[in-house]
PDB file with SEQRES, HELIX, SHEET and CRYST1 records, atoms N, CA, C and O in Angstrom:
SEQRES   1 A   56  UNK UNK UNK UNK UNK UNK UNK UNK UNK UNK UNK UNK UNK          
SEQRES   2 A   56  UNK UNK UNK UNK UNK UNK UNK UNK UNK UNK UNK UNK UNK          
SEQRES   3 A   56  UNK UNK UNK UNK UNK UNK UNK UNK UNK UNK UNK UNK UNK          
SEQRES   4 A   56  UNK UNK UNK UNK UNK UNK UNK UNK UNK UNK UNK UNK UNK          
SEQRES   5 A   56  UNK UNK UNK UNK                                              
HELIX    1 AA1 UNK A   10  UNK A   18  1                                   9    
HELIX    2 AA2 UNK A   20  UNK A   22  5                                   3    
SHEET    1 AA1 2 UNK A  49  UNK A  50  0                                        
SHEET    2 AA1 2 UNK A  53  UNK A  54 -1                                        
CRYST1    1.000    1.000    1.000  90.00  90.00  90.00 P 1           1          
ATOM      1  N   UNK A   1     170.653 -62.141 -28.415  1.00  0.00           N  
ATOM      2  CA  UNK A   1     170.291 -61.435 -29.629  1.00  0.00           C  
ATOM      3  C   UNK A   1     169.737 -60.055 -29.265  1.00  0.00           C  
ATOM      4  O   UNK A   1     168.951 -59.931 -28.326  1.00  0.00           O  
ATOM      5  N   UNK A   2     170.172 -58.948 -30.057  1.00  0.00           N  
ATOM      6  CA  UNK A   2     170.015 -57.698 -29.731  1.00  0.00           C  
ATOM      7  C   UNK A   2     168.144 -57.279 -30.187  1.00  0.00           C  
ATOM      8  O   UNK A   2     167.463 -57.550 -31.175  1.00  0.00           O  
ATOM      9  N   UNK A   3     167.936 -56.724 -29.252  1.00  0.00           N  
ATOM     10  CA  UNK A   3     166.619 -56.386 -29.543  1.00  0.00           C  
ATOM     11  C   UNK A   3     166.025 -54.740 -29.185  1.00  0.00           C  
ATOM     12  O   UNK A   3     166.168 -54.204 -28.087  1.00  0.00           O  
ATOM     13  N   UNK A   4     165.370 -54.134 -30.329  1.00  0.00           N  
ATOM     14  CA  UNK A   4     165.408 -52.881 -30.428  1.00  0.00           C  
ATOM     15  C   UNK A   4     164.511 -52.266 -29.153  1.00  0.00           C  
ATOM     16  O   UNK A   4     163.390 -52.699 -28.886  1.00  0.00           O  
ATOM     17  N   UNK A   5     165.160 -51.208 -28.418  1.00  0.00           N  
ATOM     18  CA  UNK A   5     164.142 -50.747 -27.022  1.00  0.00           C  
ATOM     19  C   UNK A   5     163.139 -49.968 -27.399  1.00  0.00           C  
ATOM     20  O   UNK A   5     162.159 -50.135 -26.673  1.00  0.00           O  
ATOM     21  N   UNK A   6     162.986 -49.194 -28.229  1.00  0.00           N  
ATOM     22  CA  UNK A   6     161.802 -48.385 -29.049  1.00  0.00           C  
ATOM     23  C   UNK A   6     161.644 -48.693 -30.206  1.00  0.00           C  
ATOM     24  O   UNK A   6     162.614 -48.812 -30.954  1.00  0.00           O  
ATOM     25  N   UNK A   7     160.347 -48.898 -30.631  1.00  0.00           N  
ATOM     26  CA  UNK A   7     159.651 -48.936 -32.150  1.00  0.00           C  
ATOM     27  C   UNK A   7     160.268 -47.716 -32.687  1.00  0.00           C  
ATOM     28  O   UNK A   7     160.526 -46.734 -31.991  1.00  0.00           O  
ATOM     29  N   UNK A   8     160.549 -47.828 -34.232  1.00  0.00           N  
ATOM     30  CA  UNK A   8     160.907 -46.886 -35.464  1.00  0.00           C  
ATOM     31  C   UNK A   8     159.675 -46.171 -35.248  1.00  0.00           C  
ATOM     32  O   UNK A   8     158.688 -46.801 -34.867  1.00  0.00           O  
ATOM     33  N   UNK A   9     159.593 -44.380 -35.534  1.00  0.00           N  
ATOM     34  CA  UNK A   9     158.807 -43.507 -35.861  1.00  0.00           C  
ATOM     35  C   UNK A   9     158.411 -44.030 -37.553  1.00  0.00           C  
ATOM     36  O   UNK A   9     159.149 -44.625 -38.338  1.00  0.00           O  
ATOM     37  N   UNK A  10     157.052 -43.587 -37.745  1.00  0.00           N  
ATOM     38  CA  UNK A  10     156.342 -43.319 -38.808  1.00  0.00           C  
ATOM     39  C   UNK A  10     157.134 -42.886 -39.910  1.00  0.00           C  
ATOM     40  O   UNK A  10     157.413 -43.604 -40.870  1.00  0.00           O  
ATOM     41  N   UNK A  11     157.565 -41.468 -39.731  1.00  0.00           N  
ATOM     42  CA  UNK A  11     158.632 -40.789 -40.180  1.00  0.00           C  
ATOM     43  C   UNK A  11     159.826 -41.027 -41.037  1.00  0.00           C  
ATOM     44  O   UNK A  11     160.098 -40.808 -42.217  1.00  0.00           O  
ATOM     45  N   UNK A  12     160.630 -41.718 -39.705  1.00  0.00           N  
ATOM     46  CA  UNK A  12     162.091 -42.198 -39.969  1.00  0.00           C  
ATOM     47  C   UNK A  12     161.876 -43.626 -40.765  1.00  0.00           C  
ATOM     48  O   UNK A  12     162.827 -44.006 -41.448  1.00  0.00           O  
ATOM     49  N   UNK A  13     160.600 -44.502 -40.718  1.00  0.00           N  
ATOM     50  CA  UNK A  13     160.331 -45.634 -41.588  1.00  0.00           C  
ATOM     51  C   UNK A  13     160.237 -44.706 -43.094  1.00  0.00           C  
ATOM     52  O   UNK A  13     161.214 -44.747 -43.842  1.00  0.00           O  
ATOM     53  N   UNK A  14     159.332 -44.092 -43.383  1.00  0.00           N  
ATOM     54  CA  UNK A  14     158.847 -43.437 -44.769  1.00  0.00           C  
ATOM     55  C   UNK A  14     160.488 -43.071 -45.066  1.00  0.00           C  
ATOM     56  O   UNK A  14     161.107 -43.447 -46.062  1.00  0.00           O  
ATOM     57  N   UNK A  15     161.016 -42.276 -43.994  1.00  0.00           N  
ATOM     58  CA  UNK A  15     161.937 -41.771 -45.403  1.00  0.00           C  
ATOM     59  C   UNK A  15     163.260 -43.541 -45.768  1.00  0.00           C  
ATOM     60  O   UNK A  15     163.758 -43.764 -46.872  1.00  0.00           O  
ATOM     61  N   UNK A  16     163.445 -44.294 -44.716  1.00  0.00           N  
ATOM     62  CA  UNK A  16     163.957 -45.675 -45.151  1.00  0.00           C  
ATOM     63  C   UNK A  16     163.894 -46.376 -46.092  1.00  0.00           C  
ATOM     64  O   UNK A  16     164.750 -47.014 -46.705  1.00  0.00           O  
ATOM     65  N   UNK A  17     162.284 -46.186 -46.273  1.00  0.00           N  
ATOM     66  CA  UNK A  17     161.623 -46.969 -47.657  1.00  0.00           C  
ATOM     67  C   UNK A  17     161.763 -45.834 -48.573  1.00  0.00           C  
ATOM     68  O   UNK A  17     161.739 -46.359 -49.686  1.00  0.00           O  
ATOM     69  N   UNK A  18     161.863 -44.877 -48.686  1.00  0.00           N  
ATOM     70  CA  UNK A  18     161.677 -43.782 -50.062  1.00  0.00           C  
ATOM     71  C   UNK A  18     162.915 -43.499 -50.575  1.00  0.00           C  
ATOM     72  O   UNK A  18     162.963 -42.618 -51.434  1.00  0.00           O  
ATOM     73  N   UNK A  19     163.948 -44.059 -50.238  1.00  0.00           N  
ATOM     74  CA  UNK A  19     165.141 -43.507 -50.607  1.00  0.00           C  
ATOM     75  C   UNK A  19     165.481 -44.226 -51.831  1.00  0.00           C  
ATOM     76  O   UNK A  19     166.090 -43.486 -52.604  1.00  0.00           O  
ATOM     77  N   UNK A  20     165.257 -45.707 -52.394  1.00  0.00           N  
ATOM     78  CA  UNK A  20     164.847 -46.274 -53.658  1.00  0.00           C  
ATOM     79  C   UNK A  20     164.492 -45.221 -54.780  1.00  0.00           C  
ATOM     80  O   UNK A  20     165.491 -44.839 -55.389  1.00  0.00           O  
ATOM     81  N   UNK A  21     163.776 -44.887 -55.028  1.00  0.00           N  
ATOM     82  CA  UNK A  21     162.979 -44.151 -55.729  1.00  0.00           C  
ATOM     83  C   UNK A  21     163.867 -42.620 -55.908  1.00  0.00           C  
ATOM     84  O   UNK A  21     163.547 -41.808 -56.776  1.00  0.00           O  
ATOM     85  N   UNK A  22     164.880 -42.415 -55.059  1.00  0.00           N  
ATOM     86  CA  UNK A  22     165.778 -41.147 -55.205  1.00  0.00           C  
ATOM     87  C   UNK A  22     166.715 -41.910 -56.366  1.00  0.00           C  
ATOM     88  O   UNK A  22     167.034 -41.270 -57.368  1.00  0.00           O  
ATOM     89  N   UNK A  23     167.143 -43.294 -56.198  1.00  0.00           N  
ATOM     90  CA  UNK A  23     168.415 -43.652 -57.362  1.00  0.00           C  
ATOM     91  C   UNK A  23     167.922 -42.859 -58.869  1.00  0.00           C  
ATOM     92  O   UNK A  23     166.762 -42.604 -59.192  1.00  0.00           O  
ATOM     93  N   UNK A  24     168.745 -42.666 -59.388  1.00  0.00           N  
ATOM     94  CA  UNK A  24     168.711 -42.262 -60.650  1.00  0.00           C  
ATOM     95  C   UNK A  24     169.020 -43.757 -61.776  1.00  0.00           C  
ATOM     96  O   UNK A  24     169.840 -44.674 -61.748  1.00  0.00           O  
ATOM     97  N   UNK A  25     168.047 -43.434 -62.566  1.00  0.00           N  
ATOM     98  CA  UNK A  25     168.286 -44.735 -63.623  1.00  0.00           C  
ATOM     99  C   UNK A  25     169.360 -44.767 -64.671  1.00  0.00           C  
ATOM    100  O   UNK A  25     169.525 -43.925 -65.553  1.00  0.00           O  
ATOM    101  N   UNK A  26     170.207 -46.065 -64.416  1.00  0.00           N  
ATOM    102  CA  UNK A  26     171.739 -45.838 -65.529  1.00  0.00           C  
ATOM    103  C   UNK A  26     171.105 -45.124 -66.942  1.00  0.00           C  
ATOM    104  O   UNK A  26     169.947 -44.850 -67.257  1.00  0.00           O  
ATOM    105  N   UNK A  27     172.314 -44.964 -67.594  1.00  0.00           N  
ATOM    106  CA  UNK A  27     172.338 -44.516 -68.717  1.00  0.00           C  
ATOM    107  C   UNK A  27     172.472 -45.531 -69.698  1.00  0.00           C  
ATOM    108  O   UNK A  27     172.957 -46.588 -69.296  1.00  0.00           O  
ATOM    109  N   UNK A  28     172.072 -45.434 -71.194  1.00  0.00           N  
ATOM    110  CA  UNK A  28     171.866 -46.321 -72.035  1.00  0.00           C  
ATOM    111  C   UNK A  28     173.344 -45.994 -72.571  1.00  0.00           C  
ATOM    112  O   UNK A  28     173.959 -44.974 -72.260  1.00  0.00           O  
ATOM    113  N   UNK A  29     173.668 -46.667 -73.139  1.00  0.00           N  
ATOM    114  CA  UNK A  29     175.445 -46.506 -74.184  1.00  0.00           C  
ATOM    115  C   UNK A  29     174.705 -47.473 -75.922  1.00  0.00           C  
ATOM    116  O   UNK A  29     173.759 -48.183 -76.263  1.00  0.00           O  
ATOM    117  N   UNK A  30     175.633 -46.989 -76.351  1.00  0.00           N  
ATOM    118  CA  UNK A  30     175.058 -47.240 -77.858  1.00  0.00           C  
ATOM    119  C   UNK A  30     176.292 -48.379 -78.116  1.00  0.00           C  
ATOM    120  O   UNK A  30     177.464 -48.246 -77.761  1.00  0.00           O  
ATOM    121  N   UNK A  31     175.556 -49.817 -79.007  1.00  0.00           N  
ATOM    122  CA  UNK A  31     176.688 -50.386 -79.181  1.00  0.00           C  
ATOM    123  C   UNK A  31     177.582 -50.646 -80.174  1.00  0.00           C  
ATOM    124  O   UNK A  31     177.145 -51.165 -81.201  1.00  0.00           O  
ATOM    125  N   UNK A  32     178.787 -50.385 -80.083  1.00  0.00           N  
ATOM    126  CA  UNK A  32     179.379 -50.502 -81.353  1.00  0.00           C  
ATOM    127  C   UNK A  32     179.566 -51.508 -82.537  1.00  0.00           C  
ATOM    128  O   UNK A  32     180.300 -51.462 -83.524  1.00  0.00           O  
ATOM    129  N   UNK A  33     178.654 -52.431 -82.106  1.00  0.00           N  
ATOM    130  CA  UNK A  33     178.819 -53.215 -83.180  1.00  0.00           C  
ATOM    131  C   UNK A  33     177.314 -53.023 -84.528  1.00  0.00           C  
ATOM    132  O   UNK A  33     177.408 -52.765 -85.728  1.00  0.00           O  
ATOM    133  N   UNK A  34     175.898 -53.311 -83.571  1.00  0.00           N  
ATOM    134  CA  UNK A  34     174.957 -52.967 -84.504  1.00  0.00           C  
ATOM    135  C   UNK A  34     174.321 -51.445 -83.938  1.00  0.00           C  
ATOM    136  O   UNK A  34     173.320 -50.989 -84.492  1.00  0.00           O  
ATOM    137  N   UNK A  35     174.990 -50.692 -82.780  1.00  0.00           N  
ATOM    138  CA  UNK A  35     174.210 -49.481 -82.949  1.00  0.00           C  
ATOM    139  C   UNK A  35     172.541 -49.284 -82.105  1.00  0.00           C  
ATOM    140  O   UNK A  35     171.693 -48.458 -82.444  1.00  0.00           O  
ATOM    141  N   UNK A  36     172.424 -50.170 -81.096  1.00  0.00           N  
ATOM    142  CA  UNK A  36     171.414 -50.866 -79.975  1.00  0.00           C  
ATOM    143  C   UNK A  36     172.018 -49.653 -79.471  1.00  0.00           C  
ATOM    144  O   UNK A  36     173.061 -49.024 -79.648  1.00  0.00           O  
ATOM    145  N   UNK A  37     170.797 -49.549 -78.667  1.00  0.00           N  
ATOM    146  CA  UNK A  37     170.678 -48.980 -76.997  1.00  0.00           C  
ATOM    147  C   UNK A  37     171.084 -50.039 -76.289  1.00  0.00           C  
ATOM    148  O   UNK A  37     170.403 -51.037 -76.521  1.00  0.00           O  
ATOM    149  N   UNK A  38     172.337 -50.258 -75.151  1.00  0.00           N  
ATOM    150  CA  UNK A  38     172.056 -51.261 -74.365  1.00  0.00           C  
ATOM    151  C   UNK A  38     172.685 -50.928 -73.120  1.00  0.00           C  
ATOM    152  O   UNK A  38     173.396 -49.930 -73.005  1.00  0.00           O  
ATOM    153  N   UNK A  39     172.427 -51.798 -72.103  1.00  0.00           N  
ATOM    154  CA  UNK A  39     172.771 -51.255 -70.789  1.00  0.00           C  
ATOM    155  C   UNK A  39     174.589 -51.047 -70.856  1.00  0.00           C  
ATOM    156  O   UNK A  39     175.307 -51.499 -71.748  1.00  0.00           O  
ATOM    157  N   UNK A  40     174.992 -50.341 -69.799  1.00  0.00           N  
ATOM    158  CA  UNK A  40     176.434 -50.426 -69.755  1.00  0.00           C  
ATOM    159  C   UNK A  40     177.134 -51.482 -69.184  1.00  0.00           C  
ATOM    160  O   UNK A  40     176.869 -51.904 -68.058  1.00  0.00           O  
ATOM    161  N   UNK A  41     178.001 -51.931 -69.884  1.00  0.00           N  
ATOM    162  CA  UNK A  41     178.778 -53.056 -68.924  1.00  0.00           C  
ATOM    163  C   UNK A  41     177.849 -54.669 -69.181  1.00  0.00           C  
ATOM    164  O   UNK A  41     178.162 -55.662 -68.524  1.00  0.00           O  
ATOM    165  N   UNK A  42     177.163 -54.690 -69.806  1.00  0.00           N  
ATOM    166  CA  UNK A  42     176.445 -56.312 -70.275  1.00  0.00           C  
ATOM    167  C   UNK A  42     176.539 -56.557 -72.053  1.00  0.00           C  
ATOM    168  O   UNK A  42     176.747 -55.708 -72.920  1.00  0.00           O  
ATOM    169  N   UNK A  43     176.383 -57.533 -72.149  1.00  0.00           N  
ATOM    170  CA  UNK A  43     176.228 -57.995 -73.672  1.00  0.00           C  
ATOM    171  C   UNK A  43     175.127 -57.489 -74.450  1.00  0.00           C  
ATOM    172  O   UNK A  43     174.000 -57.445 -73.956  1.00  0.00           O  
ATOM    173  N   UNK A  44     175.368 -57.091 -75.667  1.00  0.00           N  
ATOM    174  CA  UNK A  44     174.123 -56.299 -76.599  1.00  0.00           C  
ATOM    175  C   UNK A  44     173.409 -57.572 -76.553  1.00  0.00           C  
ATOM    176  O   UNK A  44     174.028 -58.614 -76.336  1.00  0.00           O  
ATOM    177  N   UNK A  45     171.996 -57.556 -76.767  1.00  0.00           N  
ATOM    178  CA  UNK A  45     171.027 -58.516 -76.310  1.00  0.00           C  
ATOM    179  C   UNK A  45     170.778 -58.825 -78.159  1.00  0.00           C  
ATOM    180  O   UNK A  45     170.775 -59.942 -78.675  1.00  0.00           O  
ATOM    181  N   UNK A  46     170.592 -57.527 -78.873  1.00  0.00           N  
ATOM    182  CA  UNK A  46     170.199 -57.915 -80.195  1.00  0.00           C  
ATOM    183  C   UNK A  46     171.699 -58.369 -80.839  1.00  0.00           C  
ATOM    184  O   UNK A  46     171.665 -59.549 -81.188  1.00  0.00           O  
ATOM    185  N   UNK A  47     172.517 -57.962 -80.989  1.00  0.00           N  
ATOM    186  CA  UNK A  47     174.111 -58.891 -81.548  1.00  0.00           C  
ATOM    187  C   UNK A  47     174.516 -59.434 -80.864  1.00  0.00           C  
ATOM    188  O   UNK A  47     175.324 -60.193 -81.399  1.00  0.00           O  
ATOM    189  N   UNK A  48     174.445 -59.649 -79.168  1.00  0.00           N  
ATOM    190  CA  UNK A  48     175.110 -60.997 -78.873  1.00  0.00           C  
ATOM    191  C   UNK A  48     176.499 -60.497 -78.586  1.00  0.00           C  
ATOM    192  O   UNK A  48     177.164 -61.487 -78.282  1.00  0.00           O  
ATOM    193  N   UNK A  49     177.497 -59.037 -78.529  1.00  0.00           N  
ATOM    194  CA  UNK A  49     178.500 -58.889 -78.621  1.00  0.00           C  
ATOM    195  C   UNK A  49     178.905 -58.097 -77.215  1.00  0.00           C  
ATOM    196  O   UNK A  49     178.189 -57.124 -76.982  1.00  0.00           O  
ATOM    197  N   UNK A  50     179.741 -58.321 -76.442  1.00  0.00           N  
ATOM    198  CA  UNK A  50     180.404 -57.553 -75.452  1.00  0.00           C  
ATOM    199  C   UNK A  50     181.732 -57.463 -75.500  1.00  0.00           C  
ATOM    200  O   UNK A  50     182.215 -58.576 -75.706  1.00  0.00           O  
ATOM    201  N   UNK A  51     182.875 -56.266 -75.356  1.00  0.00           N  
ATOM    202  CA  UNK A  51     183.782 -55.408 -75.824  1.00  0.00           C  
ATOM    203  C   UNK A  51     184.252 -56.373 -77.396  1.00  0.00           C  
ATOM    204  O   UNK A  51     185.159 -57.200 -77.294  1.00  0.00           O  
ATOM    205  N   UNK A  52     183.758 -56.223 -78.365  1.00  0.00           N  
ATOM    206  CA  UNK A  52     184.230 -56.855 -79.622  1.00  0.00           C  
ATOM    207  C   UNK A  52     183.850 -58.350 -79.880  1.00  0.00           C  
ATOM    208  O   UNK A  52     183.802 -58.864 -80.998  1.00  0.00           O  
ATOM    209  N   UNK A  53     183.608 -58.921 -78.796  1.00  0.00           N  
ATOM    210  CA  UNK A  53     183.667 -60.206 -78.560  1.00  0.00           C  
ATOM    211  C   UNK A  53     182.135 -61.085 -78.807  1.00  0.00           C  
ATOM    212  O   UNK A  53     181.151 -60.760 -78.144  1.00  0.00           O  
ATOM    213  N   UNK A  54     182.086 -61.883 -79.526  1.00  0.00           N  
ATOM    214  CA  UNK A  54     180.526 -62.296 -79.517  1.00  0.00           C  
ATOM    215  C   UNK A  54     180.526 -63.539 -78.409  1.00  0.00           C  
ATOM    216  O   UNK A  54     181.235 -64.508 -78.681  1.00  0.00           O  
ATOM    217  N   UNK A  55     179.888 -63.549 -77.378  1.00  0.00           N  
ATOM    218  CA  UNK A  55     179.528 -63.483 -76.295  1.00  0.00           C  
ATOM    219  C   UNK A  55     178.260 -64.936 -75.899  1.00  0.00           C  
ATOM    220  O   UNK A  55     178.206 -65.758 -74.984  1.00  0.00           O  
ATOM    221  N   UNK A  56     177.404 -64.667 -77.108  1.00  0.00           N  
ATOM    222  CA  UNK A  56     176.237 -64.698 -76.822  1.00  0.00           C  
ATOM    223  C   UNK A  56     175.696 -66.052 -77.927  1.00  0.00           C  
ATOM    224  O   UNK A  56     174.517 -66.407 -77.937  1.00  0.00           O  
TER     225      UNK A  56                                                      
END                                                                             
């Protein structure tokens, strides 16, 4: 089993862990059935409907 010859810098750890926090948060889409904010690509949570289809 491979085992690392030098410890990670301080540094090069911080920016590893901080790069999370660079993602940008999806966008909301409006749904066509009652007109919700809801995520893209999942079922409207308040109608229950995904592409036309009630789902839920």
């Amino acid at each position: 089993m491979g085992v690392p010859k030098r410890r990670q810098s301080h540094s090069r750890t911080s920016k590893r862990r901080s790069e999370w926090k660079k993602i940008d948060q999806p966008g909301l889409v409006e749904c066509p059935q009652c007109h919700e904010f809801k995520m893209p690509h999942r079922a409207c949570l308040k109608c229950g409907y995904y592409k036309g289809k009630s789902v839920m």
